[in-house]
C-alpha positions as CSV (number, residue, x, y, z in Angstrom):
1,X,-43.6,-113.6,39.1
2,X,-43.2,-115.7,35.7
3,X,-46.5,-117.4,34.9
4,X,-45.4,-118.9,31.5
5,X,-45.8,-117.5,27.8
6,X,-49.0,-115.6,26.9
7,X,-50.1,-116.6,23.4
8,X,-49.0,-113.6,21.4
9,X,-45.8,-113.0,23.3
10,X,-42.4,-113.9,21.2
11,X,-40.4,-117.4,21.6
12,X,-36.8,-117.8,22.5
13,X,-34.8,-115.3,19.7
14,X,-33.3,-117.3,16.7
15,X,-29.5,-117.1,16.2
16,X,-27.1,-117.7,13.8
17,X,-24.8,-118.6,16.3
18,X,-25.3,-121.9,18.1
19,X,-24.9,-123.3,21.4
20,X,-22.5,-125.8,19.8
21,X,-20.5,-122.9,18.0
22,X,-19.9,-121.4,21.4
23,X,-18.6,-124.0,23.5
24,X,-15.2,-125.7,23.0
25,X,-15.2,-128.4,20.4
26,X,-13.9,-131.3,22.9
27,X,-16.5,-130.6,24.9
28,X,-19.2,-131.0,21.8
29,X,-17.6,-133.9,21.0
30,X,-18.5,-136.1,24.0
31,X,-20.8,-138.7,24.0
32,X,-22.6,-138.4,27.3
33,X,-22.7,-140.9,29.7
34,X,-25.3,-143.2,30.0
35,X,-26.4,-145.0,33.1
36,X,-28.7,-147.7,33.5
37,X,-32.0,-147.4,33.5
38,X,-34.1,-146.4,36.8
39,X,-36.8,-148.3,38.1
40,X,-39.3,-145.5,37.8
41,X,-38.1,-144.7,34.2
42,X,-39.0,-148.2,33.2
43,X,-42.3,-147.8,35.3
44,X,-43.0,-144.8,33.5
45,X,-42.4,-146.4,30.1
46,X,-44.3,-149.6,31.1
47,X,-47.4,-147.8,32.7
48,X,-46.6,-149.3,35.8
49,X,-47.8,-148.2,39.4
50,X,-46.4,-151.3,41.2
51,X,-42.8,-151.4,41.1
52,X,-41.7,-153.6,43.9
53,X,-41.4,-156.0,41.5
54,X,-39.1,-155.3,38.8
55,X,-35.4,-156.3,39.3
56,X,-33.2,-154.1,38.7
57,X,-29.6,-155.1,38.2
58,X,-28.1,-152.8,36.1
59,X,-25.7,-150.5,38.1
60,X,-23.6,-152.9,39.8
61,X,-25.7,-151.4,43.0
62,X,-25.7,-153.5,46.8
63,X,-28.9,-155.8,46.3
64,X,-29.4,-155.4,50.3
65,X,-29.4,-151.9,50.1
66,X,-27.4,-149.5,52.7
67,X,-26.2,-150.5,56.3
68,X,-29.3,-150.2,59.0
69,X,-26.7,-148.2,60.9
70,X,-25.8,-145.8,58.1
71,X,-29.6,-145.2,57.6
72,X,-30.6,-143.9,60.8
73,X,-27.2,-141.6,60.9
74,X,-29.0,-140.1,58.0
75,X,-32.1,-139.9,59.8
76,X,-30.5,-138.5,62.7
77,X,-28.8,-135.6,61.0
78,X,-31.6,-134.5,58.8
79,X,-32.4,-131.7,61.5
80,X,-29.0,-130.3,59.9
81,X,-29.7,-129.9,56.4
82,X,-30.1,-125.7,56.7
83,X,-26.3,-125.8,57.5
84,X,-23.6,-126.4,54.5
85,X,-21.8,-129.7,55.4
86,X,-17.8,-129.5,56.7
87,X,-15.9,-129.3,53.8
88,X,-13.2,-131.4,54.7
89,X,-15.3,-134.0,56.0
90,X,-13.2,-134.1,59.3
91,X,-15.0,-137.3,60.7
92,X,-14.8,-139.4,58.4
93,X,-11.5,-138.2,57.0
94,X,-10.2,-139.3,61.0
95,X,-11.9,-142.9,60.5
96,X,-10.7,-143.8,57.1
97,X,-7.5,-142.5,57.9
98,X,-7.0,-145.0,61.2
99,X,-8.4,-147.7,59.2
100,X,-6.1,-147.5,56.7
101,X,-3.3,-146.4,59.0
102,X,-2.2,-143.3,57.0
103,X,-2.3,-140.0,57.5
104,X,-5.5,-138.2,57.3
105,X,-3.9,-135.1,55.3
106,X,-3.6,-137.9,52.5
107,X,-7.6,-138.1,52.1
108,X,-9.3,-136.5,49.4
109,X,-13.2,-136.9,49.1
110,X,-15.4,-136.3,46.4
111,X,-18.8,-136.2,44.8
112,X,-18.6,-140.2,43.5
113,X,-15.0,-141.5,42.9
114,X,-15.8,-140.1,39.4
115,X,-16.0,-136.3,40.4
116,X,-12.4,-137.2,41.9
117,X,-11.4,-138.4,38.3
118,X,-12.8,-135.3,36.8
119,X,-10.8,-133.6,39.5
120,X,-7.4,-135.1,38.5
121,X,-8.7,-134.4,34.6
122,X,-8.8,-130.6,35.7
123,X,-5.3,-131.1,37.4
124,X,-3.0,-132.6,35.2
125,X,-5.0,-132.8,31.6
126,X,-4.4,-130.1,28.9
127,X,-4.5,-130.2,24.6
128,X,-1.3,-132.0,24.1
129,X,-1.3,-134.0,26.6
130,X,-2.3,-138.3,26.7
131,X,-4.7,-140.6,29.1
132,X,-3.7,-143.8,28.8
133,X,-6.6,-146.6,29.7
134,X,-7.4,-150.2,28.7
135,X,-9.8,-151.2,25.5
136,X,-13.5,-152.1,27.6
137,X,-12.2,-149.7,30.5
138,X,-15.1,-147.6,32.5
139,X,-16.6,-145.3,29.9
140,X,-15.9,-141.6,32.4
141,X,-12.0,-142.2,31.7
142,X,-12.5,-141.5,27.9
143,X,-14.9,-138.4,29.2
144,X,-12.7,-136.8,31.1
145,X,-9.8,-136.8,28.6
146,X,-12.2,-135.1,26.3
147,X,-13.4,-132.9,29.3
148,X,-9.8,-131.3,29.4
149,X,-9.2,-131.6,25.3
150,X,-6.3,-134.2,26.0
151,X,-6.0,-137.3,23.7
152,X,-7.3,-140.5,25.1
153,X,-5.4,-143.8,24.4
154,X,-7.1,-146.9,24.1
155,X,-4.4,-149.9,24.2
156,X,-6.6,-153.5,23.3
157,X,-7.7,-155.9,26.0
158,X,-5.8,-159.6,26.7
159,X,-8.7,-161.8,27.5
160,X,-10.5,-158.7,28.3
161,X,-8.9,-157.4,30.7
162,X,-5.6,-155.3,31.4
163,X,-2.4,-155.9,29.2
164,X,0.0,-153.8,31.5
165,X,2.9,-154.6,29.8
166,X,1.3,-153.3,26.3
167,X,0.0,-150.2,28.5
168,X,3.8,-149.3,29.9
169,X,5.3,-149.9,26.2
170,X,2.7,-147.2,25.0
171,X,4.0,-144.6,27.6
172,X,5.2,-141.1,25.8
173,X,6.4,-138.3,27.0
174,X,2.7,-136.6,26.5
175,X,1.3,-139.5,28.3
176,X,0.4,-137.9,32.1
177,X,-2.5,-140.0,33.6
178,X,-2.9,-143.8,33.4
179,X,-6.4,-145.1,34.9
180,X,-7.1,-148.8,35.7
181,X,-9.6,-150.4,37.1
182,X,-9.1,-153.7,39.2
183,X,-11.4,-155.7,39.5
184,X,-12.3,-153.8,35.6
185,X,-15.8,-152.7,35.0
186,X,-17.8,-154.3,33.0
187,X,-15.6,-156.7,31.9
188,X,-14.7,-157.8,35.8
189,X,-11.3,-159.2,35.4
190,X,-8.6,-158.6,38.0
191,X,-4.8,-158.4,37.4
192,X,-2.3,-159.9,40.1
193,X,0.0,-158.3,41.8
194,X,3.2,-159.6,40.3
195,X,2.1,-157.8,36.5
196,X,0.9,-154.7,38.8
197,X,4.3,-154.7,40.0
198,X,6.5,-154.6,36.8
199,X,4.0,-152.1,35.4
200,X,4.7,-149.2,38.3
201,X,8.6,-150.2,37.8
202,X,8.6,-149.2,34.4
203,X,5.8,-145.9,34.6
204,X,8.0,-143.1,34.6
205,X,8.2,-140.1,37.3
206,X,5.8,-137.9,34.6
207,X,3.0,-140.0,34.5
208,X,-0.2,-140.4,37.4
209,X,-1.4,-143.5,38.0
210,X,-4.8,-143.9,38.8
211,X,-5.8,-147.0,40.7
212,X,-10.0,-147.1,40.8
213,X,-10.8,-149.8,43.3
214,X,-14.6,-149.5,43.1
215,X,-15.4,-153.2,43.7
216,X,-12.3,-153.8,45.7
217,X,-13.9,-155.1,48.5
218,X,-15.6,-157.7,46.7
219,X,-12.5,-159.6,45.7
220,X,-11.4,-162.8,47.6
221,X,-8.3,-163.6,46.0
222,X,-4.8,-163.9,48.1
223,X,-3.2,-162.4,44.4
224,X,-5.1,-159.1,44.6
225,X,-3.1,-155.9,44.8
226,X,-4.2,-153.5,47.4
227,X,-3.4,-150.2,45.9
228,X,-2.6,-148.8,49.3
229,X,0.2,-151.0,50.0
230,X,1.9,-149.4,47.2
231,X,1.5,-145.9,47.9
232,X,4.3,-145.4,49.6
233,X,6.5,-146.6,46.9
234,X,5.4,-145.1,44.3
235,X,4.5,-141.4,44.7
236,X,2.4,-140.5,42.1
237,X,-0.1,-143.4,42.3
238,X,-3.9,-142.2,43.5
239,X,-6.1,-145.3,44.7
240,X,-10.0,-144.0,44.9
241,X,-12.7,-145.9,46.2
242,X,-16.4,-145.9,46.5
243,X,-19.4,-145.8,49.0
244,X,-21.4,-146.6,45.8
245,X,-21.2,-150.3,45.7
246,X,-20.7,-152.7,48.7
247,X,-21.2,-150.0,51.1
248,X,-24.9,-149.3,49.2
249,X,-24.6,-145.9,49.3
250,X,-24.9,-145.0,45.8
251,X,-27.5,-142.6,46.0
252,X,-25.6,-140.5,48.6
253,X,-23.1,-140.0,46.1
254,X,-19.2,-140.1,48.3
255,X,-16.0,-141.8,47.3
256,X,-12.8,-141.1,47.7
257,X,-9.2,-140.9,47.2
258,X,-5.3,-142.0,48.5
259,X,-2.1,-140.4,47.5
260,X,0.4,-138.4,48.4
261,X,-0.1,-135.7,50.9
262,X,1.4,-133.1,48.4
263,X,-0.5,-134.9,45.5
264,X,-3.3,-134.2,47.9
265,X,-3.1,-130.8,48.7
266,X,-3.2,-129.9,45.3
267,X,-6.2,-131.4,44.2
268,X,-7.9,-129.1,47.0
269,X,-7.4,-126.6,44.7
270,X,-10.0,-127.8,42.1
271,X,-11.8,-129.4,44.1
272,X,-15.6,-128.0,44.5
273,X,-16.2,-126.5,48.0
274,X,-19.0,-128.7,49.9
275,X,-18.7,-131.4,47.3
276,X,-19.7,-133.9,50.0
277,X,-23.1,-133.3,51.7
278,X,-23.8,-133.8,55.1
279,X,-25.9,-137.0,54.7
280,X,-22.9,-138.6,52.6
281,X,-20.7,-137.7,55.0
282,X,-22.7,-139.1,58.2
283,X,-23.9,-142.3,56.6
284,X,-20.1,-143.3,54.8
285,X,-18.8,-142.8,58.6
286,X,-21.8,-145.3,59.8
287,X,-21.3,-147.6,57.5
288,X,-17.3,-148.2,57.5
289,X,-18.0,-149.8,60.9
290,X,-21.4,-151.5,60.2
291,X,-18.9,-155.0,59.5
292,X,-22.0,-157.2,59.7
293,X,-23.7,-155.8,57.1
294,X,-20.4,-155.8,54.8
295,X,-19.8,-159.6,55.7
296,X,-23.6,-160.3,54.7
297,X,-23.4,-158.2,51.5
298,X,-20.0,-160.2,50.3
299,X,-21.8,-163.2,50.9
300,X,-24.6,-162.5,49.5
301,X,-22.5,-161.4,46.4
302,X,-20.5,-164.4,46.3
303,X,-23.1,-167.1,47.0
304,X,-25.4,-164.9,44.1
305,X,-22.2,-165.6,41.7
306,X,-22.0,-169.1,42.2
307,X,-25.8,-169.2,41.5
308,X,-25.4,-167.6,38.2
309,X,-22.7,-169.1,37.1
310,X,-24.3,-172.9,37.7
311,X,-27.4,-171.5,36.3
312,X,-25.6,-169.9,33.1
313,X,-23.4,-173.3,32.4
314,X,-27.0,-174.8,32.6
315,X,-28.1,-172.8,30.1
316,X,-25.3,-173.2,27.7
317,X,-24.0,-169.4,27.8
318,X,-20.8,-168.0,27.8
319,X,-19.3,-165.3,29.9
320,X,-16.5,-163.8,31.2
321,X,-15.4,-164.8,34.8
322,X,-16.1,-161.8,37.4
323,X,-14.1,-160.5,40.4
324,X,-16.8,-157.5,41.0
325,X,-20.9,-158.0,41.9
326,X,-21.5,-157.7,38.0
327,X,-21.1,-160.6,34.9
328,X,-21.0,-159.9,31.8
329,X,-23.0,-162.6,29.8
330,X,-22.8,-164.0,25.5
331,X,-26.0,-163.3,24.0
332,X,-25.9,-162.4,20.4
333,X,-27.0,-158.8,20.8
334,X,-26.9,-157.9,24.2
335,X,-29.2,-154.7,23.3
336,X,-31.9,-156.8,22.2
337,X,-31.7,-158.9,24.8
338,X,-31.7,-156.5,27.6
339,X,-35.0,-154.7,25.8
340,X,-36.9,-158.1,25.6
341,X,-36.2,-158.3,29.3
342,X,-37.9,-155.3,30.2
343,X,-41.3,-156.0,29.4
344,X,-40.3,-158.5,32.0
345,X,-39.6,-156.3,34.7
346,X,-35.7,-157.5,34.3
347,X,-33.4,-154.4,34.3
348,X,-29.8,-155.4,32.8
349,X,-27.4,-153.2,31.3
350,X,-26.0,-153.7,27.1
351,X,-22.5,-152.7,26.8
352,X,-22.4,-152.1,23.1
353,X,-20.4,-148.4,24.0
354,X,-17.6,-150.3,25.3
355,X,-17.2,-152.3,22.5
356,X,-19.0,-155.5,23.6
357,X,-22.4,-156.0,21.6
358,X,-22.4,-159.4,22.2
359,X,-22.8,-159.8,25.7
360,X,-24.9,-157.6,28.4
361,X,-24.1,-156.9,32.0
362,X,-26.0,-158.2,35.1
363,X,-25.2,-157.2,38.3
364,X,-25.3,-160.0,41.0
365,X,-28.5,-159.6,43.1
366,X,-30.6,-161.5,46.1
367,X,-31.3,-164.9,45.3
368,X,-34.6,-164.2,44.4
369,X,-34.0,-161.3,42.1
370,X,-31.1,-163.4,40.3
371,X,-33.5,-166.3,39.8
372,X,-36.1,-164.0,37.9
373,X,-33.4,-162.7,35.9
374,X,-31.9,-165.9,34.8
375,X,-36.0,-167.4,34.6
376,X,-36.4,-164.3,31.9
377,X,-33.1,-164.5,30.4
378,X,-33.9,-168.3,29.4
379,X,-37.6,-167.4,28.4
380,X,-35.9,-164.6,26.3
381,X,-33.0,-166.6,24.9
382,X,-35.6,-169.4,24.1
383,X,-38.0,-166.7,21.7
């Protein structure tokens, strides 16, 4: 049994050779991601014992938290957790798959949507090769190019979101995935479904398309493009989506993806065994039919936008119109801003790593905890 280091016994061996030297050099050359920060991190920082207070909209998480239902399916199979879970997830692979009307063989499911994009990185990325993505696109598309040591191609923003047109122009032959995000995180801008249209005509049969609909379900807009309607005419276009967000399932950790039932055999290939735990599994499946607490939480979200908004024009700031539960709001120095507001109890998120140190992200919350937030945002702007 180890009981630690005795005084006189030798430390860790000193090499010439670093950890650094040994690994591949795309790998030492990513920036890691970083999320926003937890509640008990700040607690921790602040000295704080009492954290019901502090407001934490940072991670563009469900301010209601997850369905009642899904909660006591989790509670329900807890008696289960000595067992691996079903690797295929054949429940809720059945449900999704009648909801959606396709077949269920076209389901893939993953740690997160983003272990499915680090699955399709593993799949169809190599040196040589290109992933295309937007200027102010979600940060894990640039990681997992690096990931797989292929080139990542930024093309610039219109208005912040989405030029498709310049995206399809900057197709080569190396170029082999293509991720967008509708509604886009963190800028939240949405692209219609005419421009979605003349982009897949023109992406040739070479290139993947990745469709991440994370905040899909928050968008009320008749112009939207549901990525599953195109599926079928387009066969190398993947559509993944997330328990993470409306659902409030974040810290359960499932998503998962659409394509082609050949597309989706072979990303069962590289795809972990038991990526999805049981608990995921049980409480996704709960809460897909848990409608009354999806209606409240995109009417929570929209009536919390509104609120914002109003409150923001009152206050004379700019931002960018949002189609997701997140805004993205002109300060100056959005770092700054967002580290006065702690002290506060206020939790926001900078976005100076996608290219925006001006503004900062807040996600939309209750009414209450978006009052506090705009309340300490005005004290902060104020100072």
């Amino acid at each position: 049994m180890y009981y630690g280091r005795g005084a006189d016994e030798p430390s860790e061996k000193e090499t010439a050779v670093s950890w650094n030297t040994l690994a591949s050099e795309n790998i030492t050359n990513i920036r890691p991601y970083i999320p926003g920060k937890p509640v008990d991190e700040l607690g921790r920082e602040m000295g704080w014992t009492d954290l019901h207070k502090v407001v934490k909209l940072a991670s563009n998480e469900n301010p209601l938290g997850p369905s009642p239902a899904a909660m006591e399916a989790v509670r329900a199979a807890l008696g289960n957790l000595h067992r691996y879970p079903e690797s295929g997830a054949y429940y809720l692979r059945q449900r999704l798959a009648q909801i959606h009307g396709i077949a269920p063989e076209r389901l893939i499911f993953g740690n997160g949507s983003n272990e499915l994009l680090v699955v399709l990185g593993n799949a169809f990325l190599r040196p040589g090769l290109e992933l295309l993505a937007s200027q102010h696109a979600f940060l894990v598309y640039s990681l997992v190019a690096s990931m797989f040591g292929a080139e990542y191609v930024e093309i610039p923003a219109k208005d912040y979101g989405h030029d498709l047109d310049a995206m399809a122009d900057a197709i080569t032959e190396r170029t082999r995935l293509i991720c967008l995000a509708n509604p886009n995180n963190p800028t939240g801008t949405m692209f219609g479904r005419a421009a979605f249209a003349r982009f897949l005509k023109r992406v040739p049969e070479h290139v993947v398309v990745v469709l991440d609909e994370a905040y899909s379900e928050y968008v009320d807009d008749p112009d939207y493009p549901n990525g599953l309607d195109y599926l079928d005419h387009h066969p190398h276009l993947v559509v993944t989506r997330t328990f993470s967000k409306i659902y409030g399932l974040a810290g359960l950790r499932i998503g998962y993806a659409v394509l082609a039932q050949e597309g989706a055999l072979l990303l069962e290939r590289v795809r972990q065994p038991f990526n999805v735990g049981n608990l995921a599994q049980v409480g996704a499946l709960a809460a897909l039919d848990d409608t009354a607490h999806l209606e409240r939480s995109k009417r929570v979200n929209a009536d919390g936008m509104k609120q914002v908004v109003r409150r923001l024009d009152e206050m004379g700031l700019s931002y960018i119109p949002s189609r997701g539960n997140f805004i993205m709001i002109e300060v100056g120095d959005g770092a700054a801003v967002c580290k006065a507001m702690l002290p506060h109890g206020v939790i926001g998120r900078p976005v100076a790593n996608y290219g925006l140190p001006q503004f900062f992200r807040l996600t939309i919350g209750t009414e209450a905890e978006n009052e506090t937030a705009l309340r300490v945002l005005g004290e902060v702007m104020n100072q």
